[in-house]
C-alpha positions in Angstrom: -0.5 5.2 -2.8 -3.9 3.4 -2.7 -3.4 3.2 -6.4 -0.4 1.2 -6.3 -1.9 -1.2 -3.4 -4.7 -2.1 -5.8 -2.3 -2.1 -8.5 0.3 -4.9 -6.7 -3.3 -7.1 -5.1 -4.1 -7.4 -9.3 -0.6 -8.4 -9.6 -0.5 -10.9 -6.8 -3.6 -12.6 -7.9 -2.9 -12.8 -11.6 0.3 -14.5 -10.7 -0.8 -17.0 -8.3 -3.7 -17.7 -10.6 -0.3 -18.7 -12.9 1.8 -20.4 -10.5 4.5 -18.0 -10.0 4.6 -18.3 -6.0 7.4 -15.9 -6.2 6.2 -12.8 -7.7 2.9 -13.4 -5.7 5.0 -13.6 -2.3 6.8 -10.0 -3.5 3.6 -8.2 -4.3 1.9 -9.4 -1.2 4.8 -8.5 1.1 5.2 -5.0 -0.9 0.9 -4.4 -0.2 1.2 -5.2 3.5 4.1 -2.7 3.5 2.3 -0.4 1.3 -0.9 -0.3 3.6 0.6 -0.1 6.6 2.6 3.7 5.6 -0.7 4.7 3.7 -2.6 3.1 7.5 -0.2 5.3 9.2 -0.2 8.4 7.2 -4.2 8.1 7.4 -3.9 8.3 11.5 -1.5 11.0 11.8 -3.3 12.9 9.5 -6.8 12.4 11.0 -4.9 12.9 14.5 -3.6 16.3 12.9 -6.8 17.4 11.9 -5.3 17.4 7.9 -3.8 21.2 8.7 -0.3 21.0 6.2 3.0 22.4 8.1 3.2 26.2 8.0 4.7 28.2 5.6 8.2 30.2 6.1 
């Protein structure tokens, strides 16, 4: 998931280094999304101690 952050910010710069306002609106709006689930899945799985769900 961090992957594709970094992937989108490279995105958003190259295209408002080009002018195209639009795609560099999208990516940003899809990173902040982006950051805040990987944010979130960070605290719930530092709150959790990491442990996965128990087998059946």
């Amino acid at each position: 998931m961090l992957r594709t952050i970094i992937l989108l910010l490279l995105i958003a710069l190259a295209a408002g280094m080009l002018g195209f306002g639009g795609v560099e609106g999208l990516a940003l709006w899809m990173i902040r999304i982006l950051l805040l689930v990987f944010v979130v899945l960070l605290i719930v799985s530092v709150v959790t101690g990491g442990r996965s769900a128990p087998r059946l």
